[in-house]
N, CA, C and O of each residue as an XYZ file, in Angstrom:
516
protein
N      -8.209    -16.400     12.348
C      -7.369    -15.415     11.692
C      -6.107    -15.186     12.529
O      -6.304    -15.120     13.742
N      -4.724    -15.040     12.060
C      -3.833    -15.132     12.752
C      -3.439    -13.572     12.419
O      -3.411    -13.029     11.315
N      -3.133    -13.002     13.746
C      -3.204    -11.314     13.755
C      -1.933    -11.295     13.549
O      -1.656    -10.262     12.940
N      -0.845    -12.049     13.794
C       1.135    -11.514     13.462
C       1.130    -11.481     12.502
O       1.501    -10.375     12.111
N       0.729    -12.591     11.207
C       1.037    -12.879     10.134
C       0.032    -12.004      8.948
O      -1.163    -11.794      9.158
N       0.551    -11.677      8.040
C      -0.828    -11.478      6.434
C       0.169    -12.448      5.276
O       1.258    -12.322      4.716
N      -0.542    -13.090      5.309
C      -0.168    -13.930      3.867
C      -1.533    -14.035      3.120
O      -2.615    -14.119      3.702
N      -1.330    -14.020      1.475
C      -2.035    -13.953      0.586
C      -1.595    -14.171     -0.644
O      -0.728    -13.334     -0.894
N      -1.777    -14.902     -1.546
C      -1.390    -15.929     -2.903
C      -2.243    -15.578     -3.788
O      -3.366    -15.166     -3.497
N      -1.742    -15.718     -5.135
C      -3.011    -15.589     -6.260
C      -3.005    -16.717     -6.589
O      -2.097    -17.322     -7.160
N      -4.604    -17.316     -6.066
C      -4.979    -18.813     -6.286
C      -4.613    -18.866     -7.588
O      -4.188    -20.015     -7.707
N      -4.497    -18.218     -8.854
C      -4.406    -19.243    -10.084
C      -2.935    -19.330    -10.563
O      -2.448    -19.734    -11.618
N      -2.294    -18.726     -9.237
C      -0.288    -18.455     -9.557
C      -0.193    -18.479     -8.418
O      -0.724    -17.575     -7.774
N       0.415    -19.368     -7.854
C       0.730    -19.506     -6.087
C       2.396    -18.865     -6.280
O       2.941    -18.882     -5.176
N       3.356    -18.296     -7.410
C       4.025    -18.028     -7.016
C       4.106    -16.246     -7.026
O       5.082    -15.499     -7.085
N       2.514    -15.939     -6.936
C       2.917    -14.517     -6.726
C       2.565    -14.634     -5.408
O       1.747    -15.544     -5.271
N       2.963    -13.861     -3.960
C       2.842    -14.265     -2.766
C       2.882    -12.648     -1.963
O       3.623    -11.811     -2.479
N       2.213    -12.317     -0.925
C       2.243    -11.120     -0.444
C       2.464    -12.005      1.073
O       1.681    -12.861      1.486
N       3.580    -11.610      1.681
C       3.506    -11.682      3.298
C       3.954    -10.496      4.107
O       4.671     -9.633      3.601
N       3.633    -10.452      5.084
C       3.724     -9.503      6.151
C       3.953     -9.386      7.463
O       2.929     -8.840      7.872
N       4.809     -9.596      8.566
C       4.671    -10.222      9.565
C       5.399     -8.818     10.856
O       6.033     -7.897     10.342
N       5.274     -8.823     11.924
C       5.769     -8.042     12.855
C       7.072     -8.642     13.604
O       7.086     -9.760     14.119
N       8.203     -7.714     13.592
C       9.564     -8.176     14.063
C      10.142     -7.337     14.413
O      10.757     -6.513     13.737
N       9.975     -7.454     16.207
C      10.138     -5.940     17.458
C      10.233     -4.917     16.615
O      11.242     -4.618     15.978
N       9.073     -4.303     16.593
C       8.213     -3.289     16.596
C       8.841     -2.797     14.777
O       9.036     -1.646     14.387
N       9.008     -3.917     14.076
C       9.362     -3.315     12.745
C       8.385     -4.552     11.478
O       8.139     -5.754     11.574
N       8.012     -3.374     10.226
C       7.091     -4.486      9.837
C       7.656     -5.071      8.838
O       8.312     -4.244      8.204
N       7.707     -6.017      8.435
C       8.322     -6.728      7.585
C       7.714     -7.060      6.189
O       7.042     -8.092      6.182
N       7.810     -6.419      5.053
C       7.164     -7.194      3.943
C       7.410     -7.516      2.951
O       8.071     -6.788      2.209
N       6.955     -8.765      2.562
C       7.459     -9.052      1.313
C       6.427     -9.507      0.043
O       5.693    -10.459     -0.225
N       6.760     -8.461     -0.453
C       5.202     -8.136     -2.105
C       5.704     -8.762     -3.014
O       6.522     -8.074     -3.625
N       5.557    -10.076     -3.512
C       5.747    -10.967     -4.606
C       4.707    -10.383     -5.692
O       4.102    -11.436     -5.892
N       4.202     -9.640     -6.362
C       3.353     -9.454     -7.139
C       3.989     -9.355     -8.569
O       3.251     -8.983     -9.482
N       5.420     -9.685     -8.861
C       5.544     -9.334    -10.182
C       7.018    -10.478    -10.592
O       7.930    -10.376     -9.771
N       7.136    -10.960    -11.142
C       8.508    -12.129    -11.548
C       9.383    -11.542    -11.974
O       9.250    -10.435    -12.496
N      10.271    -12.036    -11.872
C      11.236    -11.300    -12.735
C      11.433    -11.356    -14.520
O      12.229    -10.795    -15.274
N      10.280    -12.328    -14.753
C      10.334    -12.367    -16.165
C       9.431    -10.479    -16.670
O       9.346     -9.903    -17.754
N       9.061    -10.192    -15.606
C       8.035     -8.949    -16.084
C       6.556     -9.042    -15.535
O       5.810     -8.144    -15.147
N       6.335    -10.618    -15.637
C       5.037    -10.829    -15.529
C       4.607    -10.490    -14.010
O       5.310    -10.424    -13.002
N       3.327    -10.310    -14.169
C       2.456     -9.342    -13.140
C       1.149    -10.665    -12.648
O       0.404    -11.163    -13.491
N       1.128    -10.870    -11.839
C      -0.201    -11.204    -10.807
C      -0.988    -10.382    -11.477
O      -0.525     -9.311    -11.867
N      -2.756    -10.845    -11.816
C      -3.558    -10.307    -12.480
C      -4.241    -10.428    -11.098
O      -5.129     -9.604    -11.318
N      -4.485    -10.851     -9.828
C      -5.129    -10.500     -8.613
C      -4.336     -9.675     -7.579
O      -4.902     -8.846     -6.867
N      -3.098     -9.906     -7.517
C      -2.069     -8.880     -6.616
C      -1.597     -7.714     -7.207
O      -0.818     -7.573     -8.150
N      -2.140     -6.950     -6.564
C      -1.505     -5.269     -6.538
C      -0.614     -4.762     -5.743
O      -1.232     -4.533     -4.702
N       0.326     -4.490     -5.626
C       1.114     -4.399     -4.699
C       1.137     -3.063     -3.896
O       1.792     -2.875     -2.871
N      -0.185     -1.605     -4.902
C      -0.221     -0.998     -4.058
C      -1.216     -0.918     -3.117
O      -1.271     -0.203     -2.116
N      -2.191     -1.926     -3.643
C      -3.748     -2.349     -2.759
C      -3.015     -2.952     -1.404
O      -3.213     -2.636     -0.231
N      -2.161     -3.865     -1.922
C      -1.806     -4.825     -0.618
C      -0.831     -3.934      0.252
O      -0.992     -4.011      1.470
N      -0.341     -3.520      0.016
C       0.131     -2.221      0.398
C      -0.430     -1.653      1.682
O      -0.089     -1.786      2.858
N      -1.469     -0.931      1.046
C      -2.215     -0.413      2.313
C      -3.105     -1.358      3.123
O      -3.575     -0.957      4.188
N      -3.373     -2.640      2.659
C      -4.312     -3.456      3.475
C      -3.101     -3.911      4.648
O      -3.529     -4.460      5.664
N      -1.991     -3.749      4.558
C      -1.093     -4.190      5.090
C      -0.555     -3.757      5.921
O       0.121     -4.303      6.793
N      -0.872     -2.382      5.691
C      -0.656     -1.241      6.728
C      -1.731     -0.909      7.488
O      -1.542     -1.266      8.651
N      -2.842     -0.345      7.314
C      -3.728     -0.723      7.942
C      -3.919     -1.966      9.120
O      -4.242     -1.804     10.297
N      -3.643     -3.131      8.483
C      -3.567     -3.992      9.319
C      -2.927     -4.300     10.525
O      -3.303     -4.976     11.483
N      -1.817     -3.641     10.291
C      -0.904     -3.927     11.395
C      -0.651     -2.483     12.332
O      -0.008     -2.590     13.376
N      -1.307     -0.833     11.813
C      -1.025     -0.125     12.705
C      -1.354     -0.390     13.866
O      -2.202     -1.271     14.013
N      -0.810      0.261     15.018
C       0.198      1.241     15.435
C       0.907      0.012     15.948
O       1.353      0.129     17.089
N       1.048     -0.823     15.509
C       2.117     -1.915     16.089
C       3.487     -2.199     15.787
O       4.166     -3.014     16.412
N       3.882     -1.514     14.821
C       5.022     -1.450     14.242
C       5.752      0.132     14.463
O       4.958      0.845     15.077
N       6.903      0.783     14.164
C       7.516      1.798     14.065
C       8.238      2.127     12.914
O       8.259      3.324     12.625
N       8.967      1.172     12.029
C       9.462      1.097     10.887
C       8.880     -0.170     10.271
O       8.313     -1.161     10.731
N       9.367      0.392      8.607
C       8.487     -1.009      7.758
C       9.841     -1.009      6.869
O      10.439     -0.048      6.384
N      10.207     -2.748      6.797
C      11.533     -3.010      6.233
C      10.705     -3.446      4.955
O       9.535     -3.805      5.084
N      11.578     -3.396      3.226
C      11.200     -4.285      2.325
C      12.469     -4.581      1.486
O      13.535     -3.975      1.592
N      12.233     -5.476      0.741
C      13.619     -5.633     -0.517
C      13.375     -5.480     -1.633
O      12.350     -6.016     -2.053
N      13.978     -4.913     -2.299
C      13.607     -5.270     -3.854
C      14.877     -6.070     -5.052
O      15.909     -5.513     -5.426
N      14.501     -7.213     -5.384
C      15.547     -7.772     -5.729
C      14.841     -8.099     -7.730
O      15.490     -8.842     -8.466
N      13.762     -7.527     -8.146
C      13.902     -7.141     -9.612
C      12.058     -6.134     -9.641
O      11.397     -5.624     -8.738
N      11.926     -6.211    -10.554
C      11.061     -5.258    -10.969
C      10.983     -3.664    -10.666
O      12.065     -3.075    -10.655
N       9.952     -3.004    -10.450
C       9.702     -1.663    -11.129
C      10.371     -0.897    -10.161
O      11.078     -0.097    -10.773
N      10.503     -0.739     -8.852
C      11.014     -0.601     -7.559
C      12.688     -0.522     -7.894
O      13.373      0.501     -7.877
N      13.173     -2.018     -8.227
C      14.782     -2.025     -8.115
C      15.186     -0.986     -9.537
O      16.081     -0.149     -9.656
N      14.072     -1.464    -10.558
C      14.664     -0.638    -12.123
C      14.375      1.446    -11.367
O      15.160      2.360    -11.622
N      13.383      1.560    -10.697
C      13.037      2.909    -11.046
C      14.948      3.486     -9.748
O      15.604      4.512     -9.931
N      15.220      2.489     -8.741
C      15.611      2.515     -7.783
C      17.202      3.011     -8.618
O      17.826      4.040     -8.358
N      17.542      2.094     -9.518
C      18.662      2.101    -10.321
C      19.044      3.269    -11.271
O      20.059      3.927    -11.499
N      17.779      3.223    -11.715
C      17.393      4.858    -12.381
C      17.618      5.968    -11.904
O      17.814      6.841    -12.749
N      17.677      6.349    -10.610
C      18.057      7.241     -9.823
C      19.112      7.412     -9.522
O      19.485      8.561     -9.758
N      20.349      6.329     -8.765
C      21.467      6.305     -8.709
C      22.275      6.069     -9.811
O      23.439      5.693     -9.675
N      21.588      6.318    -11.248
C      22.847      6.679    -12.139
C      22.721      8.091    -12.605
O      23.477      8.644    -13.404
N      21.321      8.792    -11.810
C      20.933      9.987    -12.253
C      21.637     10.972    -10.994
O      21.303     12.157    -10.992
N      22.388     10.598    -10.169
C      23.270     10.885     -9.391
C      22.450     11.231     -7.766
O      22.737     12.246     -7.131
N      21.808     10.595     -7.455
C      21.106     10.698     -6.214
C      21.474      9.746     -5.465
O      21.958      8.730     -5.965
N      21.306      9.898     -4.018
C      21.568      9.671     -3.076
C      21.013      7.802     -2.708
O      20.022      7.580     -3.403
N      21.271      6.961     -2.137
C      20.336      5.674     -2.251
C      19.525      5.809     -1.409
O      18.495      5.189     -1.675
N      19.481      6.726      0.170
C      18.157      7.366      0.655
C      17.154      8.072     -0.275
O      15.953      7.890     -0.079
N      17.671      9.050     -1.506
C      16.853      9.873     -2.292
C      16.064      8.516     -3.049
O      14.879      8.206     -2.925
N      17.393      7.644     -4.075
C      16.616      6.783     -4.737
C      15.470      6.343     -4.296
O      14.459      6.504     -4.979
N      15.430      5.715     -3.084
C      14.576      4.858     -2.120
C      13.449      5.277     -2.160
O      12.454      4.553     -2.148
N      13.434      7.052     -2.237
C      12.214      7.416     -1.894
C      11.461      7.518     -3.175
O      10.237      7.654     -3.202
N      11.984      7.471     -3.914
C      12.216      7.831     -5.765
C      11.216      6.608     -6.624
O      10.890      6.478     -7.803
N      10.938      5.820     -5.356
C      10.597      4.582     -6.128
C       8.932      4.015     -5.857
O       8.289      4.468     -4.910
N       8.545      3.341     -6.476
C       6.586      3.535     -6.589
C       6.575      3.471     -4.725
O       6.333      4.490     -4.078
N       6.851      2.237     -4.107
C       6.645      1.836     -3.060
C       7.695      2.832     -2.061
O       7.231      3.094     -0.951
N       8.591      3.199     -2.274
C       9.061      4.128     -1.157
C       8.034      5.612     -1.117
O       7.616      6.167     -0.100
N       7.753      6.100     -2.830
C       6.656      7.175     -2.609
C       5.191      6.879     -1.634
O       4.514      7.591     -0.893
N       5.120      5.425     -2.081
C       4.048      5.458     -0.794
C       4.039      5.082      0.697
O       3.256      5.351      1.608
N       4.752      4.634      0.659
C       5.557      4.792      2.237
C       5.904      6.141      3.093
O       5.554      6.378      4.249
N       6.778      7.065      2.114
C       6.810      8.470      2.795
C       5.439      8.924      2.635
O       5.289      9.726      3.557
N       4.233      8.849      1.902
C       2.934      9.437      2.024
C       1.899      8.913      2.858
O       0.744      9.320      2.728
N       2.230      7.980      3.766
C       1.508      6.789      4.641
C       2.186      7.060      5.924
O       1.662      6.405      6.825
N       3.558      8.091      6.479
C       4.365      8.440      7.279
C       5.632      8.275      7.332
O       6.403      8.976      7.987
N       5.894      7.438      6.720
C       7.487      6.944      6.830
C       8.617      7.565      5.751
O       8.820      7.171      4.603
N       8.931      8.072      6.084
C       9.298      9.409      5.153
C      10.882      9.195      4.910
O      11.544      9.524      3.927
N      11.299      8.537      6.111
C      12.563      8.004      6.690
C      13.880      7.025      5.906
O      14.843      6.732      6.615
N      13.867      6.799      5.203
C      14.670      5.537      4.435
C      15.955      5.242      5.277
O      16.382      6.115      6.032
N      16.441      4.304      5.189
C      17.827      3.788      6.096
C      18.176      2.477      5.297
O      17.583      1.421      5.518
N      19.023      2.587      4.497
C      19.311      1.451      3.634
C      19.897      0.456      4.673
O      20.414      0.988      5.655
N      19.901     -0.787      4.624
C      20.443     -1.664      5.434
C      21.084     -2.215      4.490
O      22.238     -2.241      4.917
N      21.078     -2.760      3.287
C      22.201     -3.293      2.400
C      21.781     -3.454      0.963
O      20.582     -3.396      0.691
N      22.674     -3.652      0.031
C      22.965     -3.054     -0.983
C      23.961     -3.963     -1.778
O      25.168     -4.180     -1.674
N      22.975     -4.409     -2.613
C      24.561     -6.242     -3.021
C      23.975     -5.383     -5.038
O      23.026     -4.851     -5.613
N      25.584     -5.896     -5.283
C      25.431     -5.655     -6.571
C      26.482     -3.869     -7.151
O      26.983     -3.192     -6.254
N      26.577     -3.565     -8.156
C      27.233     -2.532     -8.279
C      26.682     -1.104     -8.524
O      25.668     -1.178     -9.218
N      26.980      0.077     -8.216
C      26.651      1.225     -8.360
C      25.534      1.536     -9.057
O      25.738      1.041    -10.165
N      24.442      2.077     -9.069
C      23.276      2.089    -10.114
C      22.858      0.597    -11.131
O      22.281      0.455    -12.209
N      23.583     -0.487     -9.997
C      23.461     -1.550    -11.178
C      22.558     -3.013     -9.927
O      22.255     -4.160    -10.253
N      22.425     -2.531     -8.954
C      21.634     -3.271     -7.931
C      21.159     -4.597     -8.220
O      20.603     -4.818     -9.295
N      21.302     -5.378     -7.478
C      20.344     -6.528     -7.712
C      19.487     -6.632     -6.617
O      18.275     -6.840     -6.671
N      20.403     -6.427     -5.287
C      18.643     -6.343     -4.052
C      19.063     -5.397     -3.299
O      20.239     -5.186     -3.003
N      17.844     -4.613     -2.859
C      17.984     -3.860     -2.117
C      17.279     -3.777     -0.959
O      16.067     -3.872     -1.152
N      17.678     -3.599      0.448
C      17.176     -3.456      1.543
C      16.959     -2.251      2.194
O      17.920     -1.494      2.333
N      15.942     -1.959      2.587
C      15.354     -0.446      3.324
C      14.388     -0.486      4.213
O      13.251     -0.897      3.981
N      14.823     -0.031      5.348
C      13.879      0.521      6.297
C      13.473      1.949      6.752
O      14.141      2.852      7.255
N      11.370      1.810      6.211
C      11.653      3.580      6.115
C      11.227      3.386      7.858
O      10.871      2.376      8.465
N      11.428      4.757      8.317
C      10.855      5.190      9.678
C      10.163      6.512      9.138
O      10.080      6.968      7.998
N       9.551      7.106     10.749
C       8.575      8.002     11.051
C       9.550      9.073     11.009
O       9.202     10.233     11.227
């Protein structure tokens, strides 16, 4: 078992993909569980993997970076910043930032932001403690 890394695939769709890895003292993840056509991994959850992911890697990390470049995350994310909130507020506004601030990380710090005003295509965030 390799303790830096969590990778995990849905054997009958190798392109839904969950990885996870540690990068000075920040955790890195990236939750493939949904396409951009809509379609959803019928074995990946992204809020199961979520916490197996966290779990896994406490207290080794300090912040947890992720992106969201389509599904429920970037739409709920977009939803917010045309509802006139903040892209820290959005951040938190969104399935996976709500569980992030309820797991400790309460923190958001956008690192970048491609695409136009409430109209996003990826988004980068690192929450902290």
């Amino acid at each position: 078992m390799d303790h830096s890394r969590y990778v995990i695939s849905d054997p009958s769709d190798p392109r839904f993909q969950v990885t996870a890895l540690i990068e000075e003292q920040q955790l890195v993840i990236d939750l493939r569980t949904e396409l951009e056509s809509g379609e959803r991994s019928a074995v990946l959850n992204a809020a199961n993997q979520l916490r197996r992911i966290l779990a896994r890697f406490v207290p080794r990390y300090r912040s947890i970076r992720i992106s969201w470049r389509f599904g429920e995350n970037l739409v709920a994310f977009n939803r917010c910043m045309a509802a006139g909130a903040t892209p820290e507020e959005a951040s938190l506004r969104t399935p996976m930032g709500h569980q992030l601030a309820l797991a400790g990380y309460p923190r958001p710090l956008i690192l970048s932001l491609e695409g136009f005003s409430a109209r996003y295509t990826n988004i980068v965030v690192s929450f902290r403690k």
